[in-house]
C-alpha positions in Angstrom: 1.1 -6.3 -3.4 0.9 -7.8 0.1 -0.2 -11.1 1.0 -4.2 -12.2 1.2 -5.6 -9.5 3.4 -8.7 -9.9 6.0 -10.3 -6.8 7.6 -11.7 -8.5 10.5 -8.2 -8.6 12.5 -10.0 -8.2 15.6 -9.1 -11.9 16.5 -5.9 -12.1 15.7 -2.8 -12.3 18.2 -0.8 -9.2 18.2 2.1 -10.9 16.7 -0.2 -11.6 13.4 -1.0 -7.9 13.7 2.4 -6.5 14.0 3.4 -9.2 10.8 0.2 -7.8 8.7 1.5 -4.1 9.1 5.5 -5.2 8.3 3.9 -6.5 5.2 2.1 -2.9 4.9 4.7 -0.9 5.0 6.5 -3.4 2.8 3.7 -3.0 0.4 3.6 1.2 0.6 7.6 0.9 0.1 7.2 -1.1 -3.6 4.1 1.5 -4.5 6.7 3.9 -3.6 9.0 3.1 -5.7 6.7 2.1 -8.3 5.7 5.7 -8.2 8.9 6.9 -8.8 9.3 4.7 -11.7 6.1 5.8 -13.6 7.0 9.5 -13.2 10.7 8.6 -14.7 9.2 7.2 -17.4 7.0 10.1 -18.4 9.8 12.9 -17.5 12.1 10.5 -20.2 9.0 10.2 -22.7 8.8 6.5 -22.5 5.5 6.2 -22.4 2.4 8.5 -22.9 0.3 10.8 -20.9 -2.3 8.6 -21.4 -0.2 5.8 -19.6 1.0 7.9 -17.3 -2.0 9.0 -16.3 -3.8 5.0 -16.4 -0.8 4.2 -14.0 -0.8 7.2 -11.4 -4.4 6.6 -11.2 -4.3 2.9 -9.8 -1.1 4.2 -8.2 -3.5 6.4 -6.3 -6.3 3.9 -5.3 -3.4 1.6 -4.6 -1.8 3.9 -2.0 -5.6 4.8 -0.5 -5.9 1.2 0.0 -2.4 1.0 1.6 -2.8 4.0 4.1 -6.4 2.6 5.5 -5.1 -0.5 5.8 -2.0 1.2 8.0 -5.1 3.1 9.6 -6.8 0.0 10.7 -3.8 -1.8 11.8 -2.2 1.4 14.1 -6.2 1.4 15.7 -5.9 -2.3 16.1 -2.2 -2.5 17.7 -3.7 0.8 20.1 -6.1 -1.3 21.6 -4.7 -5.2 21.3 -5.1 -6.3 24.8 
């Protein structure tokens, strides 16, 4: 999970920006593979559907989280002056 994260970048130097959204895509790469992992594990019947299914779902609200924040930092680096 990335470091502490503040919505209201608006004040930040571009160089904080361009840090935050390294640490994004950092972020989106472990949930990747995190992903990857969980589906592994079902396909090999290590753990249950019910698991499965507790982990895709905060998987999923995990990677929503990820992509607005990569949303809000892309609008943000547009339009650093």
């Amino acid at each position: 999970m990335p470091v502490l994260w503040c919505d209201d970048l608006a004040n930040h130097t571009l160089e904080d920006i361009l840090l935050s959204q390294t640490e994004n895509r950092a972020w989106s790469k472990e949930l990747r593979h995190g992903i990857s992992d969980v589906v592994a594990s079902r396909l090999a019947k290590k753990i249950s559907l019910e698991q499965y299914a507790v982990d895709r779902k905060r998987f999923n609200e995990e990677m929503a989280e990820c992509r607005r924040r990569a949303n809000l930092l892309a609008e943000l680096i547009k339009n650093h002056r």
